[in-house]
N, C-alpha and C positions, 0 to 999 in steps of 0.2 A: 728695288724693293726686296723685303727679307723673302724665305720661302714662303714662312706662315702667314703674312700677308697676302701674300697671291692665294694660297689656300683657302682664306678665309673670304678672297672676293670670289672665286673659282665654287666654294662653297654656295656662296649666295646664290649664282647663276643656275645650279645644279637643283638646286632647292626650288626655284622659280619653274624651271620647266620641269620637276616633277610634280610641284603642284596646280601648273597649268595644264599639263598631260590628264591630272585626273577630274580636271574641271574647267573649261576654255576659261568661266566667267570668276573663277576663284576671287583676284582680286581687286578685278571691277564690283563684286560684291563687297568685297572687307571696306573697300575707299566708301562707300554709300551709306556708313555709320556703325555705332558701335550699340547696343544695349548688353552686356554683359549683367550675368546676374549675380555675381560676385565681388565684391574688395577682397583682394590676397593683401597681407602685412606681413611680410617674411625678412627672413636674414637676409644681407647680399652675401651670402657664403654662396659661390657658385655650383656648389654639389645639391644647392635647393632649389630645382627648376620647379616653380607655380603650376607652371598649364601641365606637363608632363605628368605631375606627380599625382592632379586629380582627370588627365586623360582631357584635358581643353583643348578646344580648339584656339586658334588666333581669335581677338573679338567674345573668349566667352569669360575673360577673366581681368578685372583692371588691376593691376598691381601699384603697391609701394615696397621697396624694400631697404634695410637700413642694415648699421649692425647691432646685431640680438634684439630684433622685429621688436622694434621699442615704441610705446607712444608717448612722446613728452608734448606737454602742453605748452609746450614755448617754440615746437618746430612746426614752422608756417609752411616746408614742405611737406610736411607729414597730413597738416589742418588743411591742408590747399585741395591734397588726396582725396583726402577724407570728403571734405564738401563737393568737389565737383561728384564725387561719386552717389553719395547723399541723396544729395539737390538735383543736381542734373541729370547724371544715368539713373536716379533711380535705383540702386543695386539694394535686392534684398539678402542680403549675406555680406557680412564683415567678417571676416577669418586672419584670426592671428596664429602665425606659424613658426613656431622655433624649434628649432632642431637638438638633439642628444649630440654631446660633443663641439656646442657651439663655444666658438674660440673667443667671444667677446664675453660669454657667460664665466669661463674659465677665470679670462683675466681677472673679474671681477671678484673671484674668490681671494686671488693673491693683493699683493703690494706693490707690484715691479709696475716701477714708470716707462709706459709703449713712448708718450710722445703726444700728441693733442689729442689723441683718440683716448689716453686718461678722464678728458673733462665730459666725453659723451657715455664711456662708463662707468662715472658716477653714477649716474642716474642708476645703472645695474644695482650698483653697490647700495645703493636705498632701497633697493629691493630684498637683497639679502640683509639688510639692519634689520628689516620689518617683521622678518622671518627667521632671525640669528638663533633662537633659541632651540624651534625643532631642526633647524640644518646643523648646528652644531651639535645635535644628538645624534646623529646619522656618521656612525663609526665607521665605516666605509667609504673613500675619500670618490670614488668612480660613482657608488650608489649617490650620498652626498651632491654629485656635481648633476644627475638627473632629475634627480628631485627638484633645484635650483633653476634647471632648464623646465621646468613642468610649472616650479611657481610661477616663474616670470613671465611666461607667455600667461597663465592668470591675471596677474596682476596690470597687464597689459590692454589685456577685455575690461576689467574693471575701468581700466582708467579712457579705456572709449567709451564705455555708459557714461561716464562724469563730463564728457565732452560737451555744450552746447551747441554742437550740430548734429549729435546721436540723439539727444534729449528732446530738439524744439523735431527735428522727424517723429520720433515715439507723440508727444504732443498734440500735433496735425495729423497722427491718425494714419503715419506711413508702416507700412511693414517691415519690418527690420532686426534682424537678429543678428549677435554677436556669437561668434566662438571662439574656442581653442582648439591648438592642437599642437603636438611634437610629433615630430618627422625624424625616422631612423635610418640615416646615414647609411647604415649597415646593412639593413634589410627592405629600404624602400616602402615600409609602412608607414601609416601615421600612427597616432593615439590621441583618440577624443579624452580632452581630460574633463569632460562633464562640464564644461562651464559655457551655459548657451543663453543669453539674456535678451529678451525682446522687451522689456520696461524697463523704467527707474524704482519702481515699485519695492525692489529689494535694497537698494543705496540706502545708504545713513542722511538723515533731511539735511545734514550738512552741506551734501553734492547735489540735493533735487533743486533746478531750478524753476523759477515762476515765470511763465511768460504771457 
């Protein structure tokens, strides 16, 4: 086995009896279920740890993560997320989190073909069409690429209101609110960018459905 592999199981072990040292029943508690009151929707950029970054414990946060914390209505892991967390845990928080600097947001500015990872950001790239006119006012190419990271994670909340499984919960009278936010690589901050939705009340009746 390489070093980092022994590391990384020598890791785990290290990890177990420090968190059994501060609690005999630690994970006879975690096995006994989970209510977390949060959905995370984040980057898989590894420098974006979920529980860490808002101080979670194991159990208080259910995660999806993709690249550039995207929601397409055609990914059944993404809807799979989503509803168990919904329907089943009950989570009153959906939080979409993209980060300043995200490398999938970037590509998306350019032309250069990665490889299959092209056809998931597309999706990016219809985000920036919808938006081409004040991003391309934005004469600063660094300024430019945050702004980009600040609409997408918008446009991401939007497009979980339009979900029918955020909708028929709002419907039946569940509690549930959506946010955004961008996460600072550099400084370990977030940024609320205002965008917190608990109805459909504000959607174009194009997206409201009837149930």
């Amino acid at each position: 086995m390489s070093d980092f592999y022994k590391k990384i199981l020598e890791n785990n072990k290290k990890w177990v009896e420090t968190s059994l040292a501060s609690d005999p029943n630690y994970f006879q508690d975690l096995a006994k279920g989970q209510t977390p009151p949060l959905l995370w929707i984040g980057c898989s950029d590894s420098r974006v740890p979920a529980n860490e970054i808002v101080g979670a414990k194991p159990g208080e946060v259910f995660v999806h993560r993709n690249i550039a914390n995207m929601v397409v209505h055609s990914d059944m892991n993404m809807l799979s997320v989503l509803d168990y967390a919904v329907n089943v845990l009950k989570v009153k928080h959906v939080l979409v989190c993209g980060h300043y600097g995200c490398g999938g947001v970037k590509a998306a500015m350019g032309n250069e073909s990665i490889g299959i990872i092209d056809n998931w950001i597309r999706h990016i790239k219809d985000v920036y069409r919808l938006h081409h006119e004040y991003l391309d006012s934005i004469v600063n190419e660094n300024d430019r690429f945050n702004a980009f990271v600040e609409i997408n994670v918008k446009e991401q909340v939007f497009d979980l209101s339009k979900t029918s499984i955020v909708q028929a919960a709002w419907k039946n009278g569940q509690e549930l609110t959506l946010h955004g936010w961008a996460y600072g690589l550099n400084s370990g901050f977030v940024t609320d960018l205002d965008v917190n939705i608990s109805s459909n009340k504000d959607l174009d009746d194009v997206y409201k459905l009837k149930f």
